[in-house]
C-alpha positions in Angstrom: 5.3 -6.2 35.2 2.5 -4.2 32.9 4.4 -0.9 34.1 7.8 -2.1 32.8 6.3 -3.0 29.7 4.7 0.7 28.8 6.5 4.1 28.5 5.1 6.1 30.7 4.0 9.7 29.6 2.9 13.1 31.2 0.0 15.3 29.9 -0.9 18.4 31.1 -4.4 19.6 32.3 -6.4 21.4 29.3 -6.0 24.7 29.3 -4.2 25.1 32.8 -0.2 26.3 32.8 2.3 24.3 33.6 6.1 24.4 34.6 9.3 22.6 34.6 12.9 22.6 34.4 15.2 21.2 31.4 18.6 21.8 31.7 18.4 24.6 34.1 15.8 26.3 32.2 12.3 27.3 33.0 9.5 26.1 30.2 5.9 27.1 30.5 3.6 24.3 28.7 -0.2 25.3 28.2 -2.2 21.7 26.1 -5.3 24.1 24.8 -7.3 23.3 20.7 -7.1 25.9 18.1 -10.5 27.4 17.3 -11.5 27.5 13.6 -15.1 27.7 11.4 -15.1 23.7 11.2 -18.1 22.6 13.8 -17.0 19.1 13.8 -13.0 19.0 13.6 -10.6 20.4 16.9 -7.3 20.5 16.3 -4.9 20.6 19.4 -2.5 23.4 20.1 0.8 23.1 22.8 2.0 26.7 23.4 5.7 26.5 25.0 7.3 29.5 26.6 10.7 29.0 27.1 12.8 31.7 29.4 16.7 31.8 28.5 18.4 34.4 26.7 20.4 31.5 24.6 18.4 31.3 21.2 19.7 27.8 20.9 18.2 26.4 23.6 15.1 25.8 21.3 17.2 23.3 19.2 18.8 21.7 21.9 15.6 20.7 23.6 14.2 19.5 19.9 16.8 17.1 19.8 16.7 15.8 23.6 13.5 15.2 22.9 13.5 13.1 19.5 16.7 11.3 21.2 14.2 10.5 23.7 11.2 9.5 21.7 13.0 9.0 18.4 14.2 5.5 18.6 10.5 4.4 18.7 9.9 5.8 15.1 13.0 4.9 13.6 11.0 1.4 12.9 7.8 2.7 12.1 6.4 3.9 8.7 3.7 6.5 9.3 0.9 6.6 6.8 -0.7 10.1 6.6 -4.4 11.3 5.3 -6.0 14.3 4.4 -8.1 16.1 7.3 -12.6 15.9 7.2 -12.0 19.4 5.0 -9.2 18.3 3.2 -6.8 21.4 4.6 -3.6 19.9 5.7 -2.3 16.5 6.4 -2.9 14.5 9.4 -1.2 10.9 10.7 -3.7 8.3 10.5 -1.9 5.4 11.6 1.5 3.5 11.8 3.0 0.1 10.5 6.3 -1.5 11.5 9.2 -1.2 8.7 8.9 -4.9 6.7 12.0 -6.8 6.4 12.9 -7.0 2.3 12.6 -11.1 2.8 9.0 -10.7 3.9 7.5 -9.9 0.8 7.5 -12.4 -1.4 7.5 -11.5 -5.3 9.7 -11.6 -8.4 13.4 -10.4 -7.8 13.0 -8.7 -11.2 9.9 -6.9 -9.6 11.2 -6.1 -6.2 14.8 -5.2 -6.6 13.9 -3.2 -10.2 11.7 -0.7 -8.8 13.7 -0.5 -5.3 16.7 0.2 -7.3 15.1 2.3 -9.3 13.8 4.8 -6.6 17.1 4.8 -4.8 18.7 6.3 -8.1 16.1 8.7 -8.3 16.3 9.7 -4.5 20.3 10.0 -5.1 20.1 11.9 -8.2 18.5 15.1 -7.6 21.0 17.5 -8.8 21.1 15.6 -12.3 17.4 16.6 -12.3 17.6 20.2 -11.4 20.7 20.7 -14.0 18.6 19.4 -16.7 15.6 21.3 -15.7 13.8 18.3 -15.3 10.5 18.2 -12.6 12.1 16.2 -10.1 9.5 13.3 -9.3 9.1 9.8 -10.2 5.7 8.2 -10.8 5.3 4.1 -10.2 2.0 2.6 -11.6 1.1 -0.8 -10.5 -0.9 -2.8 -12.0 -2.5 -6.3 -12.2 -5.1 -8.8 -10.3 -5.8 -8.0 -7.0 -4.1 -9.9 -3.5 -0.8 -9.5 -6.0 0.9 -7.6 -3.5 1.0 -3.9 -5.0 0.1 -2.2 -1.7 3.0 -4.3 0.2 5.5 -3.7 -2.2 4.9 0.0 -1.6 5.2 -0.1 2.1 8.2 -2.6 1.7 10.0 0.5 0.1 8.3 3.2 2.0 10.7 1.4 5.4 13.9 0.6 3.1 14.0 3.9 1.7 13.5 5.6 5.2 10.1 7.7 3.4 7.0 8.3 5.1 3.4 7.8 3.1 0.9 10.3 2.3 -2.8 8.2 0.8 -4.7 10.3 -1.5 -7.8 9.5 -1.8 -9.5 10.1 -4.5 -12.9 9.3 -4.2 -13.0 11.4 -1.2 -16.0 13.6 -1.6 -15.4 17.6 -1.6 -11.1 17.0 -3.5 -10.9 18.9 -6.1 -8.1 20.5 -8.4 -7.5 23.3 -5.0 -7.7 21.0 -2.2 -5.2 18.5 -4.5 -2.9 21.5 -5.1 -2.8 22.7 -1.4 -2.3 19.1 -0.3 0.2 18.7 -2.5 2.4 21.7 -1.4 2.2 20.4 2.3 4.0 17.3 1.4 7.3 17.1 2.8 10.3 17.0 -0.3 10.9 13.1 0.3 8.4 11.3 0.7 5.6 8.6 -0.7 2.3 10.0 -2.2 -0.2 7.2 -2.3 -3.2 7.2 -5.0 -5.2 3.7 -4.4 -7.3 2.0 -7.1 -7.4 4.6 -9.5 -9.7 3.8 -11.6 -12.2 3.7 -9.7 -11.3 7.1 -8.9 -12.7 7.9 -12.1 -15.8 7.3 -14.1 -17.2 7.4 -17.8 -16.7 5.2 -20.7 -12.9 3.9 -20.0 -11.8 7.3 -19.4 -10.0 9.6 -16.8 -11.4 13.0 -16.5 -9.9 16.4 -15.3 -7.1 15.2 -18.0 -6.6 18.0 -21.2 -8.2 16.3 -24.4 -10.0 13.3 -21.9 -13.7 12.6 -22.5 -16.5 14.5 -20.9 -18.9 12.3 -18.3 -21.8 11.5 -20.4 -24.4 12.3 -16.9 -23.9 12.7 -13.4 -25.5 10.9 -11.3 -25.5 13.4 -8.3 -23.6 16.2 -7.1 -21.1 14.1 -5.5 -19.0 13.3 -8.5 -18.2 16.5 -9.5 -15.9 17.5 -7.6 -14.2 13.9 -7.8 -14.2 14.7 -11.6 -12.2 17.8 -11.9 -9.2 16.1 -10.0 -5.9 16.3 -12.0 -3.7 12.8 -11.6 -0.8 15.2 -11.9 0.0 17.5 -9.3 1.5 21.1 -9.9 3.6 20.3 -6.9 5.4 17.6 -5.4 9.4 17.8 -5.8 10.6 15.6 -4.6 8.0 13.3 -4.1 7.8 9.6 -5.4 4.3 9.2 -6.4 2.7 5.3 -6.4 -0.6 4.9 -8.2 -2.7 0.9 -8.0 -4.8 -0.5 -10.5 -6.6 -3.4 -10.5 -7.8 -2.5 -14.5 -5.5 -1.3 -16.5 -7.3 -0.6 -19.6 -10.2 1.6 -17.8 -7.3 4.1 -17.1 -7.1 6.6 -20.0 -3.4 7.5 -21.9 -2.9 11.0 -20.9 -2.7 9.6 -17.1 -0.4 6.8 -17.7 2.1 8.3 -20.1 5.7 9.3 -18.8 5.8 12.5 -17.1 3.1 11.3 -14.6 3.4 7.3 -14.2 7.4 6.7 -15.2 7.7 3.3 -14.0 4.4 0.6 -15.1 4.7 -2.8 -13.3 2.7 -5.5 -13.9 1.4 -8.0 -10.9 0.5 -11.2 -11.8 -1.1 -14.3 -9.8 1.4 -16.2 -8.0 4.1 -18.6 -9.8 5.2 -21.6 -7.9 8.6 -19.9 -6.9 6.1 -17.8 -5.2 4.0 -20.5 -3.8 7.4 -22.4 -2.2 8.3 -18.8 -0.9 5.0 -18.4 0.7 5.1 -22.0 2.1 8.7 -21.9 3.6 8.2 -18.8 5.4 4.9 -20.2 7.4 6.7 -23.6 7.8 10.6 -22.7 8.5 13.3 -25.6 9.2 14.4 -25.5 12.7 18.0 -24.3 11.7 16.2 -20.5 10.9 15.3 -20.1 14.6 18.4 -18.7 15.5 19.1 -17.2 19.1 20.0 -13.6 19.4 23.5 -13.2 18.7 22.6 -14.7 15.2 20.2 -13.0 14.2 22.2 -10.7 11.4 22.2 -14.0 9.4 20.9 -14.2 6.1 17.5 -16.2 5.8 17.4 -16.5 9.9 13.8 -15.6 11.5 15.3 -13.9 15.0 14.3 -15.6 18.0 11.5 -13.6 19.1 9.3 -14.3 16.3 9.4 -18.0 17.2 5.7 -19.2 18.3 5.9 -20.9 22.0 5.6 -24.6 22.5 2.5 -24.1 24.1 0.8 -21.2 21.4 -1.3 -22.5 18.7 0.7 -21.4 15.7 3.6 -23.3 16.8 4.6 -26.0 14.4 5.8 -29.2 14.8 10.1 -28.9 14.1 11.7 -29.5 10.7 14.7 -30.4 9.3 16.3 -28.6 6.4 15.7 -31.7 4.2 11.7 -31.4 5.3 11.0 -27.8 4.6 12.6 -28.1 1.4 10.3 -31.2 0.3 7.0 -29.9 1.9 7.5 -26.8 -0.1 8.5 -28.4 -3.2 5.5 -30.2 -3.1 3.4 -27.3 -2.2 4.3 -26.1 -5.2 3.4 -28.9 -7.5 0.1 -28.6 -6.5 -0.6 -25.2 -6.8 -0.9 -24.5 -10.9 0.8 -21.9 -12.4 -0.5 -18.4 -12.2 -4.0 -19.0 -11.4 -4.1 -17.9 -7.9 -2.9 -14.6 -6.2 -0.6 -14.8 -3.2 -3.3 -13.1 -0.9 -5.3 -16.2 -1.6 -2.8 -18.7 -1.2 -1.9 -17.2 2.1 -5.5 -17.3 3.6 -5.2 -21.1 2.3 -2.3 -21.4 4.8 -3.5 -19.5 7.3 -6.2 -22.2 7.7 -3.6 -25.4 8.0 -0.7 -22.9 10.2 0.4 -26.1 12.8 1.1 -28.7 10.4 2.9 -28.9 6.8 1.6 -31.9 5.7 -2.1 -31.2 6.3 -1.5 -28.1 4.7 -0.5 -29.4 1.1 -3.4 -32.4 1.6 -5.7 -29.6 2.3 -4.9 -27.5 -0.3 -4.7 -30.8 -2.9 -9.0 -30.5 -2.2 -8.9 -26.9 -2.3 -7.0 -26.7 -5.8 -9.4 -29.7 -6.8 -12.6 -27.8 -5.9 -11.5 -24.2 -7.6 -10.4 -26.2 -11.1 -14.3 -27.5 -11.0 -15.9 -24.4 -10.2 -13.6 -22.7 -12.9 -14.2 -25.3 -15.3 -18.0 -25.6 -14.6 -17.7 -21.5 -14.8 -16.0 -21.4 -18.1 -18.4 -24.4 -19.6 -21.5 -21.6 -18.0 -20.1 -18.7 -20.5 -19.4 -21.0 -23.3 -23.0 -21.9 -23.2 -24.4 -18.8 -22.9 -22.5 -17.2 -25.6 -23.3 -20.3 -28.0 -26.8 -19.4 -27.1 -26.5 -15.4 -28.1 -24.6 -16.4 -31.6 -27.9 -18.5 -32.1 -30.3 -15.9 -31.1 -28.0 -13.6 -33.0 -28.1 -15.6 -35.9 -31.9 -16.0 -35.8 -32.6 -12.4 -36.1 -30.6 -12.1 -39.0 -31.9 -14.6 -40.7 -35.4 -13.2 -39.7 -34.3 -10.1 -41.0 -33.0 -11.4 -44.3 -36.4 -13.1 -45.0 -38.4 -10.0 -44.1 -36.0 -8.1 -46.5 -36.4 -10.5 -49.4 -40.7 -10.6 -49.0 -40.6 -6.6 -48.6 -38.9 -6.7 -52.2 
């Protein structure tokens, strides 16, 4: 049973010479590692030597073998990183393509910018006949658990696009190992810059940017090199370039103006549209769990998603009616707009098996976090009535010391 559930694969002994026959033709394989002056990093080599006279041949076996192995990554987004030197790119690890349904944010949101990078993937020629740099920057913004990162990988599998994370803080990428990088990208694809601005550092403001502020002191030597990156690569066509922020106004002008970051959206904590969303997809009505043949309907969770009886996410079955009314009331506990969708999520996560322990759970919950925030907020107001006082004390002070001097 374990066998039938694994492709089984073949790989050949390092450095020895293989054989085998495709198609009537002989092919040599030798598995060896490409030497170079890094210590620390290998990277493998397969050497193929193919004997036919037909210069075709090496296409033909190309596409046997991605109709082979191809199917596999037709549902799979890879997420690519730089190498330890920062030379060329490498695939750091793989996510299933997300259904659009299983995001849950704002239509305006979701279907704006999806629409909005299918033009733009459609439309190259209108680009190059206007002379215009064909790319399209998307900056994200808001409080973070919003959903910005899932949003992106949501349209990384719709749009059929691969995603390339550059990291910025990573020590030793400068304005060189950017540009290379950035001529290695394929022509359609996602490039990835995470929490910007933390990328960057100084009073508020992005450096490596014409006319952007100086640091006022390093720290250490670690940070210069970080500095000198330029947000906007001198390559790239092509490319659809997503950057995240979880502050806004620490990101300076010259970084978010059109050119570079085309698109700004703004993520904000989750409304109760969101909060029913969230609640009807961890407690579906029965009527979603469909069987295979009807799985191509809208709104239906296909049959193999469906917990077993027996597993301990299962939940108790619903009727229409029901998942409608526990959701509704879900959200008419949760207050507008004051919790992201990352933390109602955990919330649920803890009360998965039953609805109705769910929303009398997270009636405590919502209780407890409106105390803290209240008892929080009445903290602040405290201490800032006390530094108007102390304030106010040192100016009068400094009135009276001024009157006796004259």
């Amino acid at each position: 049973m374990f066998l039938k559930k694994r492709k089984l694969t073949y790989l050949p002994v390092y450095k020895a010479e293989h054989w085998f026959r495709h198609r009537g033709v002989w092919i040599s394989v030798i598995w060896g590692k490409e030497e170079n002056d890094h210590r620390y990093e290998v990277k493998e080599q397969l050497t193929l030597k193919i004997f036919t006279t037909n210069p075709g041949f090496v296409r033909i076996l190309l596409q046997d073998a991605k109709r082979v192995y191809g199917p596999d990554d037709d549902d799979m987004v890879y997420i690519c990183s730089p190498n330890s030197y920062n030379e060329y790119w490498q695939v750091s690890s793989s996510r299933r393509k997300r259904p659009l349904e299983s995001i849950i944010l704002e239509p305006e949101i979701k279907d704006v910018v999806l629409d909005d990078a299918k033009d733009f993937l459609e439309n190259e020629k209108w680009y190059l006949d206007r002379g215009i740099p064909y790319r399209r920057g998307y900056l994200l913004y808001g409080v973070p658990g919003s959903g910005k990162t899932s949003l992106i990988h949501l349209l990384a599998g719709e749009l059929n696009l691969h995603i390339y994370v550059i990291p910025l803080a990573k020590k030793g990428l400068d304005d060189s190992s950017l540009s290379n990088l950035m001529a290695e990208l394929p022509k359609r694809c996602i490039a990835l810059m995470k929490d910007i601005d933390a990328a960057f550092k100084g009073s508020g403001k992005c450096l490596g940017i014409a006319g952007s502020e100086e640091p006022e002191d390093d720290e250490n030597d670690k940070n210069k090199d970080k500095d000198k990156v330029d947000p906007e690569p001198s390559s790239g066509e092509g490319c659809i370039l997503f950057a995240t922020t979880n502050r806004l106004a620490a990101l300076d002008d010259a970084l978010c103006r059109p050119g570079r970051m085309d698109v700004h959206v703004e993520f904000q904590n989750a409304s109760k549209w969101q909060a029913k969303k969230l609640f009807g997809c961890f407690f579906p009505s029965t009527s979603k769990f469909l069987g295979d043949e009807d799985d191509k309907v809208a709104g239906a969770v296909p049959k193999h998603w469906q917990p077993k009886a027996t597993s301990r996410f299962a939940t108790v079955p619903l009727t229409d009616e029901e998942a409608e009314q526990y959701a509704e009331q879900f959200s008419e506990v949760i207050p507008e707009r004051m919790f992201s969708i990352a933390t109602l999520q955990g919330l649920l996560l803890s009360h998965k098996n039953k609805p109705w322990d769910a929303i009398e759970a997270s009636k405590v919950w919502v209780k407890q976090q409106l105390e803290k925030h209240e008892a929080s907020a009445k903290e602040e107001g405290q201490k800032g009535q006390k530094q108007k006082e102390e304030e106010q004390k040192k100016t009068e002070g400094k009135c009276k010391r001024d009157c006796h001097q004259r």
